[in-house]
C-alpha positions in Angstrom: 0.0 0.0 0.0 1.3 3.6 -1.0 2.1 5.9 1.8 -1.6 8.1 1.2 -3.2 4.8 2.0 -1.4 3.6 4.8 -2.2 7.3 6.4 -5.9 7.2 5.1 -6.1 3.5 7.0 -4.7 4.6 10.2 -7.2 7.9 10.6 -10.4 5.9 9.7 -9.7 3.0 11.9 -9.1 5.5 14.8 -12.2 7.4 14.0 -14.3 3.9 13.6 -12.8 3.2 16.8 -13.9 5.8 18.2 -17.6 5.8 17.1 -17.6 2.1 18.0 -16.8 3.0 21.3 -18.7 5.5 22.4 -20.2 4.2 25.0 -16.8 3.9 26.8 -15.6 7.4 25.9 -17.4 9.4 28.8 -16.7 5.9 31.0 -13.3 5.6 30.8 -12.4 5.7 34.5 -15.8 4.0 35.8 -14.8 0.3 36.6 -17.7 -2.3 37.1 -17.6 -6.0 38.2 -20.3 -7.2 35.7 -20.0 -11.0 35.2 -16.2 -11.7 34.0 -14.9 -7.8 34.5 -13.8 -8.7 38.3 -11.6 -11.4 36.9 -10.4 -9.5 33.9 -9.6 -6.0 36.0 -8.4 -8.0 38.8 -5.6 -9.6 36.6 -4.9 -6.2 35.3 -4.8 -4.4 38.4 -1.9 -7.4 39.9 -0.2 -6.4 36.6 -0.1 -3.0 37.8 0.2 -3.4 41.0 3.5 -5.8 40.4 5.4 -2.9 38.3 4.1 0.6 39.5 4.1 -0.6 43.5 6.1 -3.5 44.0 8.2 -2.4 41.3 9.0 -6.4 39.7 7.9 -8.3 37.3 4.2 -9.7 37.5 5.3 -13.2 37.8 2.7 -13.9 40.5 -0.2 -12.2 41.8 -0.7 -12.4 45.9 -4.7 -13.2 45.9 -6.8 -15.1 45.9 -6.1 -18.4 47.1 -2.9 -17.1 48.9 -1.4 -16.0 45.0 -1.5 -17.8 41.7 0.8 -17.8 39.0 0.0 -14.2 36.9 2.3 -14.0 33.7 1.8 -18.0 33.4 -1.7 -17.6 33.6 -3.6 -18.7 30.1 -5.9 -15.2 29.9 -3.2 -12.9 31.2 -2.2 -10.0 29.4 1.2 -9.4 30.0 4.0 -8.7 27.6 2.5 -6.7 24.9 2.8 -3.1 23.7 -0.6 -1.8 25.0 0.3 -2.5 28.7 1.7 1.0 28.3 -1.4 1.8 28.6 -2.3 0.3 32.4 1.1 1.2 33.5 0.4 5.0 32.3 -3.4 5.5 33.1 -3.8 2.5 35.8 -5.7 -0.5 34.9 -9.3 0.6 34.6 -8.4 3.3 31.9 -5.9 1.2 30.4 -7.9 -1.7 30.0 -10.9 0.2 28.5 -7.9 2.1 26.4 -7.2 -1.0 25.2 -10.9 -2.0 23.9 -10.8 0.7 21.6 -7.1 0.2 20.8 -8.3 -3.8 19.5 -11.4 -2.1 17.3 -8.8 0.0 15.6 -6.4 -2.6 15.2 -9.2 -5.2 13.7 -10.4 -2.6 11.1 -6.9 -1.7 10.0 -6.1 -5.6 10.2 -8.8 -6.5 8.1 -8.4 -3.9 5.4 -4.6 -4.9 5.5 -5.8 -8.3 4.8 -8.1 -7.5 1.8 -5.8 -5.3 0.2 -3.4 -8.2 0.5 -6.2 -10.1 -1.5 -5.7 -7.7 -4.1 -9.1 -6.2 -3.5 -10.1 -2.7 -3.8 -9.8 -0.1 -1.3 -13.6 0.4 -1.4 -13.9 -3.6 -0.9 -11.1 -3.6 1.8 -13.6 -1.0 3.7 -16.1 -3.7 2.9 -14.1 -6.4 5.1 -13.0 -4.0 7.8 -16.3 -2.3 8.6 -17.8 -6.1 8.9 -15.6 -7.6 10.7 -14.5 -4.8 13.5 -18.2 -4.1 13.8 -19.8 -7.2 14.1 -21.5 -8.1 17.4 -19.3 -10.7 18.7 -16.4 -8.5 19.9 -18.9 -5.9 21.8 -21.4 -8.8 23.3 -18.3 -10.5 24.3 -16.7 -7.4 26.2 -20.3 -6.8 27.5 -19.4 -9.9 29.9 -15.9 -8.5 30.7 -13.6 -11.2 27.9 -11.1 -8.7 27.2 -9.0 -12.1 26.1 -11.1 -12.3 22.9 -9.5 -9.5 22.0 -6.5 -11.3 20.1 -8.8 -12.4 18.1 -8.3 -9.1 15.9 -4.9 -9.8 15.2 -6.2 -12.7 13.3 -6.6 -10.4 10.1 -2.8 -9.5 10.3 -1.7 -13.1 10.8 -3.3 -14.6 7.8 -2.0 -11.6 5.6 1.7 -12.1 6.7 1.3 -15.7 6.4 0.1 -15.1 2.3 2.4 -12.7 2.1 5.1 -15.1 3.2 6.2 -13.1 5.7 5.7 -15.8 7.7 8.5 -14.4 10.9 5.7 -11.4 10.9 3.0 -13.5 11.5 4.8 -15.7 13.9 5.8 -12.9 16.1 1.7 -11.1 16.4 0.7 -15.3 17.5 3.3 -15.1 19.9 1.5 -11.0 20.9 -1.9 -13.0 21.0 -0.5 -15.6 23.8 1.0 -12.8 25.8 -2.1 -11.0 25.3 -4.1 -13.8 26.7 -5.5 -15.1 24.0 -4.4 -18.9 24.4 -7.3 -20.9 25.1 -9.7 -19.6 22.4 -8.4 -17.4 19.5 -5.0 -18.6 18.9 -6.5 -22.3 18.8 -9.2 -21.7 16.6 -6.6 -19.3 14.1 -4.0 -22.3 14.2 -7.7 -24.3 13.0 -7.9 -21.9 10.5 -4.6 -21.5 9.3 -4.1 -25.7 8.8 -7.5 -25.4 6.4 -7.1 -22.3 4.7 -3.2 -22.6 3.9 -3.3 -25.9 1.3 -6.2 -24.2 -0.3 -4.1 -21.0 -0.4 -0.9 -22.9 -1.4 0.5 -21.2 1.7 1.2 -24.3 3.6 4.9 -24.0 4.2 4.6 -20.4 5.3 1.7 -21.1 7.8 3.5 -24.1 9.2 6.7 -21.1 10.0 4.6 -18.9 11.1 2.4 -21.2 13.6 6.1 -22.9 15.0 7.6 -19.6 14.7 5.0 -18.0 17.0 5.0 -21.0 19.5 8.9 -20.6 19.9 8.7 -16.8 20.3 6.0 -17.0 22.9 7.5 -20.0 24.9 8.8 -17.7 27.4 4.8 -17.7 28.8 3.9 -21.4 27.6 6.5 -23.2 29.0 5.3 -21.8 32.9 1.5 -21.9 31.4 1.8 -25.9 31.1 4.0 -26.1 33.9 1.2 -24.4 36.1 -1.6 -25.7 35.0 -3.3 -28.3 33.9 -5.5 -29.3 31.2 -8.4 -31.4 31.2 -11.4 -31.9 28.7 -14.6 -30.5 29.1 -17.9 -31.0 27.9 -19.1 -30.4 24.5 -21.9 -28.0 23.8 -24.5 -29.1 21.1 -25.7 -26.5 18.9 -27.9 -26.6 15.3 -28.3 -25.1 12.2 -30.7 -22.9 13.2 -28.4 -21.3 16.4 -26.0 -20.9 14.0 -28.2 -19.0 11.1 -30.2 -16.9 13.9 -26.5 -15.8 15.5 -25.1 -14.7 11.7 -27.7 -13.4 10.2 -30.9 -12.4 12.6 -30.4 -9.1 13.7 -33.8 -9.0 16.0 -32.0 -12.7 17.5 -29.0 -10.7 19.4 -31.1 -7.4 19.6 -33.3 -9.6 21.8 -30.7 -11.5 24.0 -28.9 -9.0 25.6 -27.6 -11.2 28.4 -26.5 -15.2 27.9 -26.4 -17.1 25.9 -26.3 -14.5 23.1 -23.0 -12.8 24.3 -21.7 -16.3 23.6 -23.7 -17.1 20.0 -24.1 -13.6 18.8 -21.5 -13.0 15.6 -24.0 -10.8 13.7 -23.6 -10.3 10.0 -25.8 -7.7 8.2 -27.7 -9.3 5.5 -26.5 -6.6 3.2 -22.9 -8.3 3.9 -24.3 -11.3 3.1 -25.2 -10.4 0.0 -22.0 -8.6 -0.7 -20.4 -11.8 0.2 -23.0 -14.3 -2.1 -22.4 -11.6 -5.0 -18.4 -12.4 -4.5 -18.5 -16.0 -4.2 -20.8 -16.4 -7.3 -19.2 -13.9 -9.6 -15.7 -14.3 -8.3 -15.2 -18.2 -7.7 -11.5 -18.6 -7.6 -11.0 -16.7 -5.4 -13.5 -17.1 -2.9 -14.2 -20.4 -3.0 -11.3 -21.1 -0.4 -12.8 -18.9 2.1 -16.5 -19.9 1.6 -15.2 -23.4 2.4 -13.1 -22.1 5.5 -16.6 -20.4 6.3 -19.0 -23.6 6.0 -16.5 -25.5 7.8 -15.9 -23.5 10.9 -19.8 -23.1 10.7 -20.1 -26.9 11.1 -17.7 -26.9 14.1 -19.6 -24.4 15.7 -22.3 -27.0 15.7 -20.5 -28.9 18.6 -21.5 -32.7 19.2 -23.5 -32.6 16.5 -20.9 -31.9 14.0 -16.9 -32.2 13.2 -16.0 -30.5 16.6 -17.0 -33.7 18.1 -14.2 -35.7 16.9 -12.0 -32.6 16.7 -12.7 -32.5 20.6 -10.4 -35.4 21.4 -7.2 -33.8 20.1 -4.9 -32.5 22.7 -4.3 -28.9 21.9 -8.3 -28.5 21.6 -9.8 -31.1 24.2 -10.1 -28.3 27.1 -12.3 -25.9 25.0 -16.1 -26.5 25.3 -17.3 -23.5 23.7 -17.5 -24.3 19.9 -20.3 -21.1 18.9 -17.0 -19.5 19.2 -15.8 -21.0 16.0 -18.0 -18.4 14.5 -15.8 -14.9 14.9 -13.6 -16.5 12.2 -16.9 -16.7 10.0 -17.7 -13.2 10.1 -13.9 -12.9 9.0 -14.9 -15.1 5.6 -17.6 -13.4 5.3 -15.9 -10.3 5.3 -13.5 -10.7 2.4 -16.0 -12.5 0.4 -18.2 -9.1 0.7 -15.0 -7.6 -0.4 -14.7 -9.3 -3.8 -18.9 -8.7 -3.8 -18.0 -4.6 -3.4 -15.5 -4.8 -6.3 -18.5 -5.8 -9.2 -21.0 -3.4 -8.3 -21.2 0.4 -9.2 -18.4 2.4 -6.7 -21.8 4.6 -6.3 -23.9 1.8 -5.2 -20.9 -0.6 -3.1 -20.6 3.0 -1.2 -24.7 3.5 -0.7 -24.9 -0.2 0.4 -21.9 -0.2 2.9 -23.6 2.6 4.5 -26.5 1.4 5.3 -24.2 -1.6 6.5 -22.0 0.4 8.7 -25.4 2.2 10.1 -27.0 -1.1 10.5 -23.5 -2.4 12.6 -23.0 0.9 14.7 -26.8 0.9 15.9 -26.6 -2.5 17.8 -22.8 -3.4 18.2 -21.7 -0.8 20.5 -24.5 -0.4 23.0 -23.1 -3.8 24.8 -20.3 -2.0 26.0 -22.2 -0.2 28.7 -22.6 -3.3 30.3 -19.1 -2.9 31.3 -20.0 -0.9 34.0 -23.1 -2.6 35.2 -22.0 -2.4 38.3 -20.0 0.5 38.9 -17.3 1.1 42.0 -15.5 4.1 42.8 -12.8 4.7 40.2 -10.2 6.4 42.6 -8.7 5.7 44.5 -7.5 2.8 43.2 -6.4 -0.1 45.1 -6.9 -3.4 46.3 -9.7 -3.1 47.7 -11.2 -2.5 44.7 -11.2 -5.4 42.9 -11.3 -7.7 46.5 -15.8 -6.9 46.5 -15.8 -10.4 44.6 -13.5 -12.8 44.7 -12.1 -13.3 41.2 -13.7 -16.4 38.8 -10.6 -18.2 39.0 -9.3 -21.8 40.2 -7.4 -22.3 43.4 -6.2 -26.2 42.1 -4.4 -25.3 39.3 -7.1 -26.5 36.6 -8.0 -23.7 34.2 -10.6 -24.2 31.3 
């Protein structure tokens, strides 16, 4: 991308950032403890705590449980750029710093990616709009999973990895473990990666990249696996109909505001799916490896019912038991597929359509974020007493899910 571009990108994803996170903007120091926040701010505040107080590494954190292993833990955030941001502002403002930071980062991520593709500009602004506004990011942070976050680096990996830059994409895998992202989105990316790559003939770079990005972020596995342990869960049966409603049914997530839809919800606007039809049927070759990369995490996402059973019994995914979270790499797909769709219509009418898209994303997607603050506490002074009102979800054996 020329120089223009690259500046164009970084402004617009700022500014749809921004507007995606509205909500937040006037919140930024108002902490809540709303379902998963008290484990997610309590990890961030030992974090902070470890460097700004005790001034050492956050190896450990000294509650609950008499302390638990911090930088080895699976969904800590730890040794990543946008720490700056806790250690600078403290770890309320840094961690809702770091929401918007992600939005930004998907948009630009997934544009990066479609350009990549060769696609148009207009059709990169296709992908990035769909998959940065989509519901599953915002319904997930309504709940407090600031881990899913990694899941917009996705984007980035799979354009380094068909770019061959394949020590690029190694090194932002490595960013998503440190950034907590180990148990569901660098699991279901490596998924990902292993179907799209032959189809891609991209196999030897994604096979770098993936053990590239393992040996980079063994500094935080090798404690991880030391510290805890493993174990399979249950499998959670979904069908065809779960999986439609959460894609495509706007009035389905607009209705669910609490569980299970912050778990299922991934919504698509059906003007995005039509973009995306339009590029699979009028732009076959290639599409055709992402619709299949699509219909297949689609059937995982069924859960017992579908490959994910079998799937289950492999090592590196036997502990997840969450397979509707297959579907965040769908609306990805679906997203450069509506690319291709934007480049064989009329610039005039791509541009009318993606507004109504983007209007029809920014009216539901960000109004979960206010359930970050549910249940407000005082903001300042921070300390531990703070995040010590509920004891954090986490487990004193060891065992982690």
């Amino acid at each position: 991308m020329a120089r223009t571009e690259i500046e164009r990108l970084a402004i617009g994803a700022v500014l749809f950032a921004l507007a995606f996170s509205y909500p937040l903007i006037g919140h930024l120091s108002t902490a809540g403890l709303d379902a998963d926040w008290h484990q997610t701010l309590g990890m961030a505040w030992g974090v902070w705590n470890n460097v700004v107080n005790l001034h050492r590494f956050p190896l450990t954190i000294d509650w609950p449980c008499t302390g638990f292993p911090l930088f080895a833990h699976p969904e800590s955030r730890t040794l990543t750029p946008l720490i700056l941001l806790h250690l600078l502002f403290g770890p309320v403002v840094g961690a809702h710093l770091e929401v918007i930071a992600h939005i930004a980062l998907g948009f630009a991520g997934a544009y990066f990616l479609a350009r990549a593709l060769s696609i148009s500009p207009l059709g990169a602004v296709a992908a990035a709009i769909t998959f940065a506004g989509s519901t599953w990011y915002y319904l997930h942070l309504s709940v407090g999973h600031l881990m899913f976050a990694p899941f917009f680096y996705a984007p980035w990996v799979l354009a380094f990895v068909y770019l061959n830059r394949y020590w690029l994409a190694g090194a932002i895998i490595a960013l998503m473990i440190y950034e907590g992202g180990t148990v569901y989105p660098v699991p279901n990316l490596l998924l990902a990666l292993i179907i799209l790559a032959p189809i891609l003939r991209r196999f030897e770079s994604a096979a770098l990249a993936c053990a590239t990005g393992l040996l980079f972020a063994m500094p935080k596995l090798a404690p991880m696996l030391a510290a805890f342990k493993a174990r399979p869960t249950g499998i959670e049966s979904n069908d065809l109909g779960t999986v439609f409603h959460a894609l495509f049914l706007r009035s389905s997530i607009d209705q669910g505001l609490g569980a299970p839809w912050f778990e299922y919800g991934a919504y698509v606007s059906p003007i995005i799916a039509l973009l995306a039809f339009l590029g699979l049927t009028t732009n076959l070759r290639q599409t055709w490896g992402w619709a299949v990369l699509a219909l297949l995490l689609s059937a995982f996402a069924l859960g017992d019912s579908g490959p994910w059973f079998y799937l289950h019994h492999a090592p590196f995914w036997a502990q997840l038991g969450k397979p509707e979270r297959f579907l965040i790499l769908v609306t990805l797909c679906l997203a450069i597929m509506a690319g291709y769709g934007v480049d064989r219509l009329n610039p005039w009418l791509a541009g009318a359509l993606l507004t109504f898209a983007l209007l029809d994303f920014w009216t539901l997607s960000p109004r979960y974020l206010e359930r970050a603050w549910r249940e407000p506490i005082a903001p300042t002074p921070l300390n531990l007493a703070v995040f010590t009102t509920r004891e954090p979800n986490v487990k004193c054996d060891g065992v982690w899910r």
